[in-house]
C-alpha positions in Angstrom: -24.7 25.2 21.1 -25.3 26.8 24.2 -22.2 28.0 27.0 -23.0 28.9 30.2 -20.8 30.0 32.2 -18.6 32.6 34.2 -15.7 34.8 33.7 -14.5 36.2 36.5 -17.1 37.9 38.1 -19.5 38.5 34.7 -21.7 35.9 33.8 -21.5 34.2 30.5 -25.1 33.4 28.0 -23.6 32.7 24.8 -25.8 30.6 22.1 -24.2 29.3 19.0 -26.0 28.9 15.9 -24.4 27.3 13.0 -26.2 25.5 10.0 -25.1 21.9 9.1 -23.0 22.9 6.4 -21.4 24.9 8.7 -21.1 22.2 11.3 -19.3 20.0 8.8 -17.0 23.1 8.0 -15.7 23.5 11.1 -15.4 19.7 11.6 -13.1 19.2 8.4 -11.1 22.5 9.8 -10.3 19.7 13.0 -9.2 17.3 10.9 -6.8 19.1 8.9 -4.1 19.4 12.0 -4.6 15.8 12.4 -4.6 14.5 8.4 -1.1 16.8 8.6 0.5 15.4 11.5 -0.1 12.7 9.7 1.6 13.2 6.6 4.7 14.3 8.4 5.3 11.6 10.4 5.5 9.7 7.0 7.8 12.5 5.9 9.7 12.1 8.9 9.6 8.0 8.4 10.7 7.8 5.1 14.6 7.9 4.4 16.3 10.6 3.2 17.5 10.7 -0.4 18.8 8.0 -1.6 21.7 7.0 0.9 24.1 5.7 -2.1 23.8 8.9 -4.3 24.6 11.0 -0.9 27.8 8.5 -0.4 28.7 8.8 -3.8 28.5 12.7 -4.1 30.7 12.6 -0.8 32.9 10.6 -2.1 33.3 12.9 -5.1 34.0 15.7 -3.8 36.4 13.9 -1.3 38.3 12.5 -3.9 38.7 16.2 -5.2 39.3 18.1 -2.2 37.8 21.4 -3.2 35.7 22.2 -6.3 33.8 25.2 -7.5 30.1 25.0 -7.2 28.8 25.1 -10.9 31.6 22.3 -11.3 30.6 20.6 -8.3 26.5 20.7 -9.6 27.4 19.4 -12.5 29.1 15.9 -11.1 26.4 15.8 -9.2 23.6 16.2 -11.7 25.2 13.2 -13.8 25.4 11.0 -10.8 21.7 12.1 -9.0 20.3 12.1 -12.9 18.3 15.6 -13.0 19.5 18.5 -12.1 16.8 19.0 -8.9 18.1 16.0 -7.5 21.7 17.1 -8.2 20.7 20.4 -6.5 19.6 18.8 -3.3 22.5 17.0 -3.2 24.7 20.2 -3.5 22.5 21.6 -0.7 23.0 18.7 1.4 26.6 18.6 0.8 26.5 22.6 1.6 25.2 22.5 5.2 27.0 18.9 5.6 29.7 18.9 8.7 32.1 17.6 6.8 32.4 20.2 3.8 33.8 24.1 4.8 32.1 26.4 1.7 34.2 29.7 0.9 33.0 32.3 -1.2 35.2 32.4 -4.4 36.0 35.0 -7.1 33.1 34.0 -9.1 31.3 30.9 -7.3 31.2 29.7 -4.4 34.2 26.6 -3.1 33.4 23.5 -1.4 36.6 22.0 0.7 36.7 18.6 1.8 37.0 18.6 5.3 36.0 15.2 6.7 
């Protein structure tokens, strides 16, 4: 590859020497950005965790008003099945609009706040 050219006032001669393996290095390095905007746009298309275990750990703590957290994770470890599921629901529920979270003596209190 060969660029001619100017900067400013300097001229510009530059010759660029790769070998094919290179070639086909550089091209798989293009179409990485492209593979991964393609993955998250299915990230982005595909629904959020399942819509009736976030309504029912809602609900839960709803119906209680406040719990503590490790009481809270618990509930929602039964309901989501696992306790990574039931974690993500706790962090959901955590930055959700509708729940205040106070530090407490020894964990952390979710309110109810609608």
């Amino acid at each position: 590859m060969r660029i001619r050219g100017q900067i400013g006032d300097w001229p510009v001669d530059l010759s660029i020497e790769l070998e094919p393996e290179e070639w086909a290095q550089l091209g798989r390095q293009l179409e990485m950005p492209v593979a991964a905007a393609t993955v998250s746009q299915a990230i982005a298309a595909a629904p959020r965790q399942d819509d009736g275990q976030w309504t029912a750990a809602r609900e839960v703590l709803r119906q209680a008003g406040q719990m503590n957290g490790p009481e809270l994770l618990d509930r929602l470890e039964g309901l989501a099945g696992s306790t990574a599921a039931g974690k993500r629901l706790l962090v959901r529920l955590r930055h959700s609009s509708e729940v205040k979270v106070e530090s407490g003596a020894d964990a952390p209190v979710y309110h109810w706040i609608g």
